[in-house]
N, C-alpha and C positions, 0 to 999 in steps of 0.2 A: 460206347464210343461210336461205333456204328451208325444209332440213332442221330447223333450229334454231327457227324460226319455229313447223314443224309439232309438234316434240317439245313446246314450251314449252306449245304451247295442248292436246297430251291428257295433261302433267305437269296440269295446271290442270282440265281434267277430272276427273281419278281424285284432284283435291284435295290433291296432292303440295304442301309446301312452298316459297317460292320459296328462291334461293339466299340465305345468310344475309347480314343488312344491305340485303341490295337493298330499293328499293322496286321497286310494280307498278302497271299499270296494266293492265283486266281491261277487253276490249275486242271488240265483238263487228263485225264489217264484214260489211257487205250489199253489198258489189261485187263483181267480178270478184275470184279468188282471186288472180291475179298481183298485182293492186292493192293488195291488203290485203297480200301479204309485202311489196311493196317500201316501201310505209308504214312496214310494224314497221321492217324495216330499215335504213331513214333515220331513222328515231326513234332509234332505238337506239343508231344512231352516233353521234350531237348527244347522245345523253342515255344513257351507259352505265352512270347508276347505278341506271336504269331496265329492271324489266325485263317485257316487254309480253308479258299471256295473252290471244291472238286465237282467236279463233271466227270460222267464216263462216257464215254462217246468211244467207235471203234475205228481205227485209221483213217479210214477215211471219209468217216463221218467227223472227226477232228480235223483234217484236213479242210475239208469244205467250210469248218467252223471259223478257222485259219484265217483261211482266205477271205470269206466272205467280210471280217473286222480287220482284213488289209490297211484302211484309208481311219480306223479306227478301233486299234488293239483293246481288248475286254479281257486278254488272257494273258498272264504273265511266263506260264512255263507246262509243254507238253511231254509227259512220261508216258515211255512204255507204247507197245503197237511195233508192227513192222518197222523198219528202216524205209523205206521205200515211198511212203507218203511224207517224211522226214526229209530225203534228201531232195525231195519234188518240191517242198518248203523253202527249203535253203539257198534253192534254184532261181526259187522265185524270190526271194530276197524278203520270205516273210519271218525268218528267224534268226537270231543276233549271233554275231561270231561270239565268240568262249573259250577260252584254255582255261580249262580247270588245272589248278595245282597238283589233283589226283591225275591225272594222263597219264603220268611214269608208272601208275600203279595196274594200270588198264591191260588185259589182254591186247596182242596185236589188229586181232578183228575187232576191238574196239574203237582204239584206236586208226585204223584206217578208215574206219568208217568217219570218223569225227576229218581227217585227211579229204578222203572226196567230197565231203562236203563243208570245204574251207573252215572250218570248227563251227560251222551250225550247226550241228548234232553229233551227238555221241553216243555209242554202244553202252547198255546196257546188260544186255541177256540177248541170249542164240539160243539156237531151237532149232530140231530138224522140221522136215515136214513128213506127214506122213498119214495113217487112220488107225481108226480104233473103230474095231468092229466087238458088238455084243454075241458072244458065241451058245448064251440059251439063245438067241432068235436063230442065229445061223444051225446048231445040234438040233433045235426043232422043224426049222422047214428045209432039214437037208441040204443047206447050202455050204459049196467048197467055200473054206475061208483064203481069200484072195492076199498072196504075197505081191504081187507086182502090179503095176499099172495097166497093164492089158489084163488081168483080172477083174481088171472094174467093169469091163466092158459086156459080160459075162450075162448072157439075155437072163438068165434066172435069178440077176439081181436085180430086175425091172423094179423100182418103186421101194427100193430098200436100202438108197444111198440120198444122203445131204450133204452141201458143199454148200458155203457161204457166197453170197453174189459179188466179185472183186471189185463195184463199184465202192458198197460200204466198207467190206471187211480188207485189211492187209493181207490177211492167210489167205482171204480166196483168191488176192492178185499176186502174193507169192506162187500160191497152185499155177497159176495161169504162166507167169514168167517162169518159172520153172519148166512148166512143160513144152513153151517153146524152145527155149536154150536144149532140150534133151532132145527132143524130137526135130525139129524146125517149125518155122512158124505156120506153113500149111496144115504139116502134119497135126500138129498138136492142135490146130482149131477143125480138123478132121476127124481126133477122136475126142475135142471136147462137145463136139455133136451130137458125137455116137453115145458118150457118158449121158450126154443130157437126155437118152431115153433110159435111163436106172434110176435120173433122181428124181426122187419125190419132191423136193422142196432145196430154194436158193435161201437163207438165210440172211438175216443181217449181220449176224455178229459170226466172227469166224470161231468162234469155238462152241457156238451152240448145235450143232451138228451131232457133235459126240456126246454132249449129253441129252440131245434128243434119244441115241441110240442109249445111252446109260438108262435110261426111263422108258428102253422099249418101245418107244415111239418109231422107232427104223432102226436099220439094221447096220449103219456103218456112218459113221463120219470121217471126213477128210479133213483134216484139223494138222496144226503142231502137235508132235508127239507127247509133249509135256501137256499137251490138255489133255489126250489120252489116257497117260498115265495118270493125272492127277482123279480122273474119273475108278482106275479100278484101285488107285491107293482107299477112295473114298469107299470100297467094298463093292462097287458094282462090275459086272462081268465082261468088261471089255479088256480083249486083246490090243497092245497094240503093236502096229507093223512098220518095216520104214520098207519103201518098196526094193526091186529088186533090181530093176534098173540102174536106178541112182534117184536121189530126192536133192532137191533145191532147201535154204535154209535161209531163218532170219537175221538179223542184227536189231535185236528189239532195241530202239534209239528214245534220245529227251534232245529237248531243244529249246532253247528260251527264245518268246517272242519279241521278234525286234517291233520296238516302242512301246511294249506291253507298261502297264502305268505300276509295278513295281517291281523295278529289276534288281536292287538290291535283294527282295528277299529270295528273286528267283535264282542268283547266284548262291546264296545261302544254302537252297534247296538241293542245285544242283551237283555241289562238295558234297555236301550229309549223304546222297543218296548213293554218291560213288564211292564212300568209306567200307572197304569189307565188313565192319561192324554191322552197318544197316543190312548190307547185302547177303548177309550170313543169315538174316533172319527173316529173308522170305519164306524158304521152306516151311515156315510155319503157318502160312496164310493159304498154303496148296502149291506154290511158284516152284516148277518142276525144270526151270530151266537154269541156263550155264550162265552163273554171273558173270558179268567182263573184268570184276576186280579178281588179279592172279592169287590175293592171298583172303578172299571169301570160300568159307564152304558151301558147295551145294547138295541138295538133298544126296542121300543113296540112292532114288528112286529116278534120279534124272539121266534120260537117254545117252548111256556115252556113244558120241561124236566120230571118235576112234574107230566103234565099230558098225558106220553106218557108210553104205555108201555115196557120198554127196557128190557133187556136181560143182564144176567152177564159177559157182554164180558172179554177173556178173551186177553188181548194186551200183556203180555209175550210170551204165545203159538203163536198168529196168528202173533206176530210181528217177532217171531223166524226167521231164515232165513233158516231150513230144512223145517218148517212144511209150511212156503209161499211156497216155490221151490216145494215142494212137492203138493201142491192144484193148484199153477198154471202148473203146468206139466198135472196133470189130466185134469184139466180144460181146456189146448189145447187140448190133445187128447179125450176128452169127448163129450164136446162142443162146440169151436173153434168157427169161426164167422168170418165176414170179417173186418175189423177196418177201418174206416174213414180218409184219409187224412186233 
């Protein structure tokens, strides 16, 4: 399926036809790639007369997808990713309101979240934030393993931290909004300065960080805790932390494109995916986070919430689409990086 998964979305790239009589649904996911096949795939089984062109793109690289097919939609429905490039969407009047029939079923953080943003989007999964450091790198070159944010800062971690660039990645512009709200906003582009002499490298995707360090490659990523975990469920040797401060957290959101060319199947899509049924069976794809339906199970291995100390994030301000434009402006000319192809 996988295979099939892959062909259908660069069929749909190069503009190819779907098969004849089908319909489709043109769908772009900002999660983990195993996540986004095993979706189409359960989609597809329940609904074969559908047939699904995926894209992975990371927040806000789907964003900018978004945007840029404003004057002419190509995309019928965005799953999965921060909230925050979502409500930026909604804001701008690029994605269609929705009441799903499932709402009543919804956690309240999901449901609010669908609230600030007049039902343009809605919560699917939350996630703290946090890293996951590899502890053979850090037991072999002697390094404390850091519980708190002023730990990062730690001159003998020079060259052994990655953190995603918050223009592409949602995690790394959750890290960023987070760390202002805790800090203030001088502060926190004061020590995301000082950070940016420990890391090695800005990524694109916000959860390649940790599995660079899974593979050795460095020594700590700053990632969502569930990408963390999903790395040492997978048997490799990463810790992971939620700082000691306080952490910032996501509302991983969907949202269907308003004028996208078929919104029938994108409502179809977006009931099935909010059913505990579907939602009970991410864990099996790796998806370490807290589903928004109250009566889905989520893994054992997913961070409880209860005992992390978060922050009162605020997702109308940081979802705003001044006050992002405005923090990622600062944040190229502040501290800028190079980004990872």
């Amino acid at each position: 399926m996988k295979f099939r998964t892959v062909a259908i979305a660069v069929g749909a790239a190069a503009g190819l036809p779907a098969a004849a009589g089908a319909a489709e649904l043109n769908m772009i996911c900002s999660a983990d790639v195993v996540i986004c096949e095993k979706l189409v795939s359960e989609f597809e089984s329940g609904h074969p007369d559908v047939e699904v062109n995926m894209v992975r793109l990371s927040s806000g690289e789907a964003y900018a997808k978004v945007r840029a097919e404003g004057r002419n939609p190509q995309t019928d429905l965005w799953w999965g990713g921060t909230g925050d490039p979502q409500l930026q969407a909604a804001s701008d009047g690029l994605t269609a309101e929705y009441k799903s029939p499932m709402l009543p079923e919804l956690h309240d953080w999901a449901v609010e979240q669908a609230e600030t943003a007049g039902y343009r989007t809605v919560g699917v999964y939350s996630g703290a934030l946090g890293w996951g450091y590899n502890r053979d790198i850090f037991a072999k070159k002697g390094l404390k393993a850091p519980a708190c944010w002023a730990d990062l800062l730690d001159p003998a971690l020079k060259g052994e931290i990655q953190i995603a660039d918050p223009n592409s990645s949602g995690t790394a512009y959750t890290a960023l909004a987070t760390l202002v709200q805790l800090m203030g906003e001088d502060e926190a582009f004061e020590y995301l300065r000082a950070l940016g002499g420990n890391v090695a490298q800005y990524t694109k995707s916000g959860s390649a960080p940790v599995k660079a360090a899974a593979r050795g490659e460095t020594g700590l990523g700053i990632v969502f805790m569930h990408d963390a975990v999903s790395q040492s469920v997978e048997g490799f040797p990463i810790e992971t932390v939620a700082p000691c401060e306080g952490t910032g957290y996501e509302v991983g959101s969907m949202s269907i494109i308003e004028g996208g060319p078929n919104p029938d199947e994108a409502r179809v899509f977006y009931d099935w995916v909010l059913t505990p049924e579907v939602q009970s069976l991410m864990p099996e794809a790796g998806s370490y986070q807290i589903p928004s339906n109250k009566a889905a199970v989520a893994s054992e291995h997913t961070p409880d919430l209860s005992k992390i100390k978060l922050i009162d994030y605020d997702f109308a301000e940081y979802g705003s689409a001044d006050r992002r434009k405005e923090l990622l402006a600062r944040w190229d000319a502040e501290v800028g990086g190079r980004t990872a192809e």
